[in-house]
One Martini backbone bead per residue (centre of mass of N, CA, C, O) as a GRO file, in nm:
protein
   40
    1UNK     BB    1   3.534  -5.469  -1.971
    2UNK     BB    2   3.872  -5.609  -1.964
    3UNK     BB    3   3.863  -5.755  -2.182
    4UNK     BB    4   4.110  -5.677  -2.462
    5UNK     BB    5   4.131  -5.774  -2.728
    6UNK     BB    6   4.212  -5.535  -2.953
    7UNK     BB    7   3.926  -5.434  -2.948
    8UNK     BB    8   3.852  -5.153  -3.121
    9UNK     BB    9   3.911  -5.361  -3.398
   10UNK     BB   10   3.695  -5.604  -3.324
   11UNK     BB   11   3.443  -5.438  -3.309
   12UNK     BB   12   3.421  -5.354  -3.542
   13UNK     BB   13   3.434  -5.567  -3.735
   14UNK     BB   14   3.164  -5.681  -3.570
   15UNK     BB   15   3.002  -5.476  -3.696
   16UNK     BB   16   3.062  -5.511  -3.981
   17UNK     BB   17   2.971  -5.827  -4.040
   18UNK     BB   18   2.662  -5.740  -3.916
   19UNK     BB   19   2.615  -5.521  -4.116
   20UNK     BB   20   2.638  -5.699  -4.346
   21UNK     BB   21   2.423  -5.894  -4.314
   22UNK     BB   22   2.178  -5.745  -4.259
   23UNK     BB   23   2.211  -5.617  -4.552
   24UNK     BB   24   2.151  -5.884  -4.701
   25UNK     BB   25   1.932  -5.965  -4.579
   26UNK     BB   26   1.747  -5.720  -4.707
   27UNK     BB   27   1.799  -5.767  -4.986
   28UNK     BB   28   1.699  -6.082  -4.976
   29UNK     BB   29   1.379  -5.987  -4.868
   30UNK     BB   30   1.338  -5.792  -5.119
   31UNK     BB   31   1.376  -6.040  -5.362
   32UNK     BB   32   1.159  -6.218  -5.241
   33UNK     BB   33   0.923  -6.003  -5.269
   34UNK     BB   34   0.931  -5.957  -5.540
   35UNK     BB   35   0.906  -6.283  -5.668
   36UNK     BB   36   0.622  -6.283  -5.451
   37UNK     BB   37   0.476  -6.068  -5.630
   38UNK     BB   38   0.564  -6.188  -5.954
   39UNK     BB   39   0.403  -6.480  -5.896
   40UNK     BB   40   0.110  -6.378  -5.707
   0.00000   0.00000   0.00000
């Protein structure tokens, strides 16, 4: 891979970027299952 735009600042952001989104969802799915356990 010698395409480098700017290289290990942009990979980490992406690597940031997607580790956020993944806490998110998983925060988001243990919420519905909370909600989806005290409601059935």
């Amino acid at each position: 891979m010698s395409y480098d735009w700017s290289g290990a600042r942009r990979r980490r952001t992406i690597a940031t970027v997607i580790g956020a989104a993944f806490l998110l969802a998983a925060l988001a799915a243990t919420v519905a299952a909370a909600v989806a356990g005290s409601i059935f």
